[in-house]
N, C-alpha and C positions, 0 to 999 in steps of 0.2 A: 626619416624613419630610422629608427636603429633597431635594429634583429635583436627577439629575443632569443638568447642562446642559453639561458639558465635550463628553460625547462628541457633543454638535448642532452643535457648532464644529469637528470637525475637517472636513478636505478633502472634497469629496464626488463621486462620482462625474459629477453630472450637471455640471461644470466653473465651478459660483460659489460664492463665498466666501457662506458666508449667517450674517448677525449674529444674534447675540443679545443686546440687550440688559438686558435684567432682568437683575439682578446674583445675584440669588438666590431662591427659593422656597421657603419649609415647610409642609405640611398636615400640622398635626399638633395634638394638645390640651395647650392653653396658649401656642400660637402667639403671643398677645397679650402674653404676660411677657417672650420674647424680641425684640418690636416694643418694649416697653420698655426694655430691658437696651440694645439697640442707641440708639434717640433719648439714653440718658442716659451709658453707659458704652463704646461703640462704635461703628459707623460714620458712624453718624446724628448726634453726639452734637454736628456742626459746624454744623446747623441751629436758628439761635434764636428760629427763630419760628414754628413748626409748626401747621396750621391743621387738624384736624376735618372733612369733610365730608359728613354725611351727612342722613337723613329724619330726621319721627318716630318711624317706624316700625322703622330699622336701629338709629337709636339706640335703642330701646327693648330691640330684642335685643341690643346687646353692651354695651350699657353697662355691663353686671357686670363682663364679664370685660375692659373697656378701662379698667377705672375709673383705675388708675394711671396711663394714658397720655394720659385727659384731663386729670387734675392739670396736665400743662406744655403741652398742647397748650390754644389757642383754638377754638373749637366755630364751625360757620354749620347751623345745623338749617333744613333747608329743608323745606315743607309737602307732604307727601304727597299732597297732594290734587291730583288732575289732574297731579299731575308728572310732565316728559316731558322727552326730552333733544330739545329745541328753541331756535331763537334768544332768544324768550323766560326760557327758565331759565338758558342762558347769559347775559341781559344782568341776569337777578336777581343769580346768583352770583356775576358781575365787581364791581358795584355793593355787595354784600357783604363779598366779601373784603378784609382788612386790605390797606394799599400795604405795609406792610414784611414779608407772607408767605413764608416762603425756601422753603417746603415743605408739599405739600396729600398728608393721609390720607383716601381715599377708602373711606370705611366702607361700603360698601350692595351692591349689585349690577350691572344693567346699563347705569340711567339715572345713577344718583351717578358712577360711572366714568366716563359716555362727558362727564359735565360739566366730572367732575373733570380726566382726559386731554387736553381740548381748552382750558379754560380754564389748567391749568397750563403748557400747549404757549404759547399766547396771553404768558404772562407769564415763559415761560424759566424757570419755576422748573421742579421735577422734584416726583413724585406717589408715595407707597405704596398697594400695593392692600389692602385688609381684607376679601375677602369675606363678605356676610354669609349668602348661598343659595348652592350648586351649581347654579345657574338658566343659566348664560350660558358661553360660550366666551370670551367677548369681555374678560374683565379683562386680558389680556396684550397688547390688539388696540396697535397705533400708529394706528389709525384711528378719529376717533370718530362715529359712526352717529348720525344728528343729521335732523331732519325742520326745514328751513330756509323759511320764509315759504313751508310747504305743501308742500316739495318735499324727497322722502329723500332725504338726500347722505350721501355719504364724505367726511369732511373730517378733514384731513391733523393729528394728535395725536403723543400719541408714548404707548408703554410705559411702567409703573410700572419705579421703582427696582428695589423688594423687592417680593414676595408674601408676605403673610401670612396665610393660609387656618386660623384654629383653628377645629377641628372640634367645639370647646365651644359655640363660635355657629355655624357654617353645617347642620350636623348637626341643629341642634333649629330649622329654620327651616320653614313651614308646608310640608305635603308639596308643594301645588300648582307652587311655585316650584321643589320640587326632579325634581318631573316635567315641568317643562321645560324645565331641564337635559338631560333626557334625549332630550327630542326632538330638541334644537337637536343633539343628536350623531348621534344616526338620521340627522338631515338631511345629514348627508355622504354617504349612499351617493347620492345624486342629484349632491351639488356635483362629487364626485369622477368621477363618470362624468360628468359637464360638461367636467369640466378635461378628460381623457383624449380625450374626442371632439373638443374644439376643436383640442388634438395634431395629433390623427390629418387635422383637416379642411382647419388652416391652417399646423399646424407651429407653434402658440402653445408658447413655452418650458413644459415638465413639471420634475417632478423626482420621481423614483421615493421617496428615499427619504422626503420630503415624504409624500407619498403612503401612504407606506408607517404613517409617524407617525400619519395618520389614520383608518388602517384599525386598527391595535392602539389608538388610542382608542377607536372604536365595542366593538371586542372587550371593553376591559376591562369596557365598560356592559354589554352583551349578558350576557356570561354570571353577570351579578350583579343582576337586575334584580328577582326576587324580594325579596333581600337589601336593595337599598335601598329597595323599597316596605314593607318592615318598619322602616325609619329605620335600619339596625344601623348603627354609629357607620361602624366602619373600611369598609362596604361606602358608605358618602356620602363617604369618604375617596378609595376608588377612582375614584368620579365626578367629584368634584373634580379629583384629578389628571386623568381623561382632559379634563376639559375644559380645564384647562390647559394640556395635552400638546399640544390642537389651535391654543389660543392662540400656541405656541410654532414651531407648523407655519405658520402665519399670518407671526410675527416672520423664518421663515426664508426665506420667500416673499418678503417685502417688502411683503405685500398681503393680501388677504383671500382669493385665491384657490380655496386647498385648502377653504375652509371654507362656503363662500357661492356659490350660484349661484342656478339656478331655482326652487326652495325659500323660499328667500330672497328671492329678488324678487317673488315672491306674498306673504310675510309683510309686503315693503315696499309695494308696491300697496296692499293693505286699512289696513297704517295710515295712508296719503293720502287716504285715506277720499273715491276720485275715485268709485266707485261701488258704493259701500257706507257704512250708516251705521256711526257710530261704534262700535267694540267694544273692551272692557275686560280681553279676550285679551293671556294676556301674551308677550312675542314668540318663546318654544322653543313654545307652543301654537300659533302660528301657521303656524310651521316645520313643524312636524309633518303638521299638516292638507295644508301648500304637498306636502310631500313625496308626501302621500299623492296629492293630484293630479296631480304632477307623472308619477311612479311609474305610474298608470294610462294617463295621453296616451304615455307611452316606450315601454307594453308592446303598445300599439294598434299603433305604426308598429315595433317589433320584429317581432311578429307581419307586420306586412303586408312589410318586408325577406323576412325566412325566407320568406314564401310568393311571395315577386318581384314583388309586388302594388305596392310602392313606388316611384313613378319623382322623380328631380331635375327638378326646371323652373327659367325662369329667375327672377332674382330680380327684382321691379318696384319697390322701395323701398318704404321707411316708408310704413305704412296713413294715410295724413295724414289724409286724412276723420273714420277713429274715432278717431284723438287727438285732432284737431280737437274733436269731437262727446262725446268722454270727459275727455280731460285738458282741455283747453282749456276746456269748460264751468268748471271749477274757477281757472279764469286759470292755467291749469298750461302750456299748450302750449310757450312759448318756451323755460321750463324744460328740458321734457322736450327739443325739439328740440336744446337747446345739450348736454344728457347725451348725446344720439347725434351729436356730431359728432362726428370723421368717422363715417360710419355704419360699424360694425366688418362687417358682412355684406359686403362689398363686398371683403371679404378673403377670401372664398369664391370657390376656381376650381369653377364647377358640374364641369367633368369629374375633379377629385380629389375629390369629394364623391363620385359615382356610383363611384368606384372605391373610399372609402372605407366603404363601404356594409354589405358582409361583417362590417369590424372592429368598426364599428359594433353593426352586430347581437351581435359578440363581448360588447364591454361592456355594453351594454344588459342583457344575458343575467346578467350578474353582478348587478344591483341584485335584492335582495330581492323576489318578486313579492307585490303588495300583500297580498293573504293572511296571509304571513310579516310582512311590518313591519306589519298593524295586530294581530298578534299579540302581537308586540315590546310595542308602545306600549300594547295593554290587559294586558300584564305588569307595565309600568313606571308603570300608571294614570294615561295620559296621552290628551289630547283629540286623538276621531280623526275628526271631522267638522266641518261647517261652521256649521252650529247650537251646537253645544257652542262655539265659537266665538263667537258670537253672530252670525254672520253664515246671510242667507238662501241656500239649496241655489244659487240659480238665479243667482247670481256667478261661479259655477264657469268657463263656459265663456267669459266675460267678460276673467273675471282669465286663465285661458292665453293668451288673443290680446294682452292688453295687460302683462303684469307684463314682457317681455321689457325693453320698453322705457323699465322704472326702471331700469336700469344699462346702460351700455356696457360690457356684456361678452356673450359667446361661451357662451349654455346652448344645449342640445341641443333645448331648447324653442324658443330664437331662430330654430336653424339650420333647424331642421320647418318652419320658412315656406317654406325651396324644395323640401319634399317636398311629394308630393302621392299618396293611398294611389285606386289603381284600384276603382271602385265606390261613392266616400264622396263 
């Protein structure tokens, strides 16, 4: 199948031009002989120095079906072991790659990608994707997710050329990684009602039909979820494209918007490991878990809106003490401080809040109540707690007061700082 992407280029109502670059995508079986066809007889075929990038372990699963495309390409197998998309494996894989590289094939998943995207961004050459799991949204991101001397950033990549998705190798990749895939997509019903409340609070730019691209991703998961927990080919097909489809909601954004919010910033939290040990959670388990928490704090001050219980107060700034006393223990603080400049809350009129209150409660109403998504997620046989996680229960209420402030942006988790629910 090859994605159509014409009709995401044309005009759009919410009034901007939104790019897509990726020039083409296929999820399909034998995607790899066409990734061939093209390096030798077609688009590709003006790149002569083609470089490989992947584990041991992604090489392991396609090297069957790559095997033609490693014949002209150069190989950099990089060690599984502990590997993270960090400054550290960026300064392995610069140090690695050939000077005369025109072009990197990123074979793996979320960490080979976010290496691959940022170090090919670095050298001005351009990247193909190969996935090897249904694990991630993220192969289509311009942005590559990168934990920097301790500290998650967003740092500025770019988009793969082509997609190559055969479902000869993503299909037969261990279930684990393809359940979470699935979560990382569940996790939109929280980003998405982030974006919309930030709307509704400060008038941050929306785009409905953005919006819209991410809700018919979650959809095509949802109602196939049986089907991929049985591996059946064409239903890990489906997944794949919705995760792509959200990649492509991302590309249209300009950002990571549609796809990443409070959820997310819990999943980035624990792997700063500011107050929590180390856990070997892969990052759509993490999501999942962030969602399910997130999901239960929204449904608390939902409830307390509906029953009037909820009042605005004014805003005092950044908790400095407990990032002091949290991040800063980790020599995190300046970091994090320099993420929140300017503080984005400060873009909060307390009295369009209190009037925005209602609508609020409108969306809020729309996220799945936890019940439902940890149904979803033990359909999709995916990790729905904190343990399973490897992490201890009692992070919980830690990670809500501090995750807000791993990104400068606008969740509905941030904005609950100038709520306050009567009785609590």
């Amino acid at each position: 199948m090859e994605m159509d992407l014409e009709h995401l280029r044309k005009p759009c109502t919410c009034g901007r031009a939104h790019e897509i670059s990726v020039r083409g995508i296929w999820i399909e079986e034998g995607a790899s002989k066409r990734l061939y066809e093209m390096l030798t007889e077609g688009e590709l075929r003006e790149f002569t120095a083609p470089v490989i990038v992947w584990d041991d372990n992604t090489s392991e699963a396609a090297e069957e079906a790559l095997e033609d495309v490693a014949e002209i390409c150069q190989e950099i197998c990089l060690s599984s072991a502990g590997l993270q998309a960090d400054n550290r494996s960026v300064e392995i894989l610069e140090e690695t790659l050939p000077e005369e590289t025109d072009l990197i094939l990123a074979v793996g998943s979320g960490t080979i990608h976010d290496l691959s995207r940022y170090v090919s961004s670095q050298r001005r050459i351009p990247f193909i994707s190969v996935p090897t799991a249904a694990s991630v949204d993220g192969f289509l991101s311009t942005i590559a997710a990168m934990t920097w001397n301790g500290m998650k950033k967003s740092l500025p990549a770019q988009a793969p050329l082509y997609v190559f998705a055969d479902t000869d190798i993503f299909s037969k990749a261990p279930y684990r990684l393809t359940a979470s895939g699935i979560s990382d997509l569940l996790g939109k019903y929280i980003c998405l009602a982030d974006w919309r409340i930030a709307n509704l609070v400060t008038g941050e730019y929306i785009c409905d039909k953005i919006c819209e691209i991410e809700y018919k991703a979650i959809r095509e998961v949802v109602k196939r979820l049986d089907d991929i927990r049985e591996q059946d080919a064409e239903a890990c097909e489906r997944l794949m494209y919705a995760l792509l489809l959200s990649g492509l909601a991302m590309q249209m954004a300009g950002n990571s918007r549609p796809a990443s919010s409070a959820e997310h910033h819990l999943s980035h939290l624990w792997e700063m490991e500011v107050i929590n040990p180390h856990t070997e959670a892969l990052h759509g388990e993490k999501v999942g878990v962030g969602m399910l928490l997130a999901e239960q704090c929204y449904r608390r001050l939902l409830e307390a809106i509906e029953e009037g219980r909820c009042y605005v107060k004014m805003y005092s700034g950044p908790e400095k003490q407990l990032l002091m006393d949290t991040f800063g223990a980790k020599g995190l603080y300046e970091s994090v401080a320099e993420e929140n400049t300017p503080d984005p809350m400060l873009e909060i009129d307390p009295d369009r809040l209190n009037r925005a209150l209602p609508a609020i409660a409108g969306v809020l109403d729309e996220i799945p109540p936890g019940d439902k998504l940890r149904e979803m997620l033990r359909a999709g046989g995916c990790c729905m707690t904190l343990g399973e996680i490897g992490l201890p229960e009692d992070v919980a209420g830690q990670s809500l007061l501090l995750a807000p402030y791993v990104r400068r942006r606008l969740s509905f988790l941030r904005i609950a700082k100038m709520l306050e629910i009567e009785g609590v």
